[in-house]
Each structure stands twice: as C-alpha cells, then as structure tokens.
C-alpha angles and dihedrals in degrees: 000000000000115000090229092049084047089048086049095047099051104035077060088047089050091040111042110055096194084050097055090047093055102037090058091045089059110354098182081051104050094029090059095042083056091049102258126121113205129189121223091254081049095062088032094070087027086062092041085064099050107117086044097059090033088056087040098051091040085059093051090049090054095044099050094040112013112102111295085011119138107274085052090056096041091042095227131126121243117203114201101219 
C-alpha cells in the first residue's frame, strides 16, 4: 500500500471515531466502503494496532472537543461523522 494511502487511512482510523469502531468490527468491510483495498497481512497489522490508534484517536478527541479543547478555543463546532 502506498504510504500516502496508509497516512490517509489511519489518520481516518485516528479521526473518525464510527469509523474506527467499524473498521475494527470488520476491517475488509468498512475499509472498501471508504475506498481502500487492504490485503489480510494489511488488517492484520491494522488490527495489531488497535489500542494505539484507539488511544490516539481517544487524545484527539479530547483535544479538539474536551473542555478548553480546540474547537472551544477556536469557537467552532466539530461533528464526529
């Protein structure tokens, strides 16, 4: 895979929380309907990182919505999609 298709595919996985839950559900699912085709040795390392980009994703959440966060700073509204 690409690096810039990996960059784009887990900064979504870090991102976009419904995504991350889905994608770890049923990774080859979730991963096609957003446009990326992964191979089994692919989610397996995908999986493998799983409480990383879950923590990950968990801080930027915090940061861009938590109190004081980013988008309270910057005084703009973040929709998790």
């Amino acid at each position: 895979m690409p690096r810039e298709t990996v960059e784009q595919l887990v900064g979504k996985l870090m991102t976009n929380d419904a995504f991350r839950a889905d994608f770890f559900k049923d990774p080859q699912t979730s991963a096609h309907a957003e446009g990326f085709h992964l191979s089994d040795e692919e989610i397996t390392s995908l999986k493998g990182a799983q409480q990383i980009l879950t923590k990950a994703g968990d801080d930027i959440s915090q940061f861009v919505q938590g109190p004081g966060g980013a988008a309270a700073v910057l005084d703009i509204h973040v929709h998790s999609n």
